[in-house]
C-alpha positions in Angstrom: 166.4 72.0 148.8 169.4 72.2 150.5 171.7 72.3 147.8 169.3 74.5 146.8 168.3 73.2 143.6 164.6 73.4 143.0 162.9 70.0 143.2 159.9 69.0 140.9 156.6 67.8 142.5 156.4 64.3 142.4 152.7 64.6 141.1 150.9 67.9 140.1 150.5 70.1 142.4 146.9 70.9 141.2 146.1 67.6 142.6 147.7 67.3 146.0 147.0 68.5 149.1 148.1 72.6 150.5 150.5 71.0 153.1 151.6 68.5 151.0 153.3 70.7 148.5 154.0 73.5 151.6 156.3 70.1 153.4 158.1 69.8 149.9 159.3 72.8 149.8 160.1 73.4 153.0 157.9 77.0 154.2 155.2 77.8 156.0 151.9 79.4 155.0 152.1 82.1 157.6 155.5 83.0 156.5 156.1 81.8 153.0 159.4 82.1 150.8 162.0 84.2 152.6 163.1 87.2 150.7 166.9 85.7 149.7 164.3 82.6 148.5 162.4 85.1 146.6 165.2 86.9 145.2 167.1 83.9 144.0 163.4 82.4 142.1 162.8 85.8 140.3 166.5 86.0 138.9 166.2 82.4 138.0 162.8 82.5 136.6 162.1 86.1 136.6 158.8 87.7 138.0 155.5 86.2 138.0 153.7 88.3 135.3 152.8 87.6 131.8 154.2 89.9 128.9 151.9 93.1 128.1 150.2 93.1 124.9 150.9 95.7 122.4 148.3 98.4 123.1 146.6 99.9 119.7 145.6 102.8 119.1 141.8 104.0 118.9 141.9 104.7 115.6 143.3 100.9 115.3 140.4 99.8 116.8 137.9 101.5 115.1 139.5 100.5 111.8 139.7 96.8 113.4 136.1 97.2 113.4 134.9 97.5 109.8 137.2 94.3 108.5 134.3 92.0 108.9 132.9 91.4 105.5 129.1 92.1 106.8 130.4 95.4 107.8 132.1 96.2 104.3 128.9 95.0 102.4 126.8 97.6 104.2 129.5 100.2 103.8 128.6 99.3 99.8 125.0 99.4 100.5 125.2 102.4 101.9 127.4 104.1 99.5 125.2 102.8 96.4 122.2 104.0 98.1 123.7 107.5 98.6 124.7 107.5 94.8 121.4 106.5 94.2 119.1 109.0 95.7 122.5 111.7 94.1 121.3 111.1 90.6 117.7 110.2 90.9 116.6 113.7 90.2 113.1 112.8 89.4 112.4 111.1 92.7 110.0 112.9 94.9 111.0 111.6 98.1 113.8 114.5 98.5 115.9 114.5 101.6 114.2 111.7 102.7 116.1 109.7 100.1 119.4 110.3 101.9 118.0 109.0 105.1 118.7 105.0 104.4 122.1 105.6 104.0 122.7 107.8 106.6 120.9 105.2 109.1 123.4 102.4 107.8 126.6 104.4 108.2 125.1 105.7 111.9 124.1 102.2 112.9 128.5 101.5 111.4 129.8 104.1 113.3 127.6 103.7 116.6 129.1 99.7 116.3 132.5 100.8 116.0 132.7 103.0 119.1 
């Protein structure tokens, strides 16, 4: 590395040996890179990170949530069985008509948070 070129591993470094690849390029473990070796790396091949994802919002998420198709056909089932027990005046059941709807959209809502 003197003319201080970066060299490529004559195999993959994956496969050989800690001291192996520390004698190619030159350092030691106790020390490492020096900081001018550093420096000239990262402004050749910038840092070491990956790129950060684009963060979405909660109400992205939640939304994210009820694309499944599953997830929309109980959304219908819920909302025909709401309709349902709305213009069945002659039920006897009452309020407790309005209950299997409600437990669908609670059990939808629960799985999206």
């Amino acid at each position: 590395m003197a003319d201080g070129k970066i060299k490529a591993l004559p195999q993959a470094p994956h496969a050989m040996s800690v001291q192996a690849v520390l004698d190619f390029y030159g350092v030691k473990l106790e020390s490492g890179l020096s900081s001018a070796k550093v420096l000239e790396m990262r402004a050749k091949y910038g840092s070491n990170e990956l790129d950060e994802q684009e963060k979405k919002s909660l109400w992205q998420l939640v939304l994210a949530q009820f694309e499944d198709l599953l997830v929309r056909i109980l959304l219908l089932s819920a909302a025909v069985s709401f309709f349902l027990a709305w213009f069945d005046d002659q039920s006897e059941e009452g309020i407790t008509a309005y209950v299997e709807p409600l437990v669908i959209l609670l059990i939808l809502v629960a799985n999206a948070f």
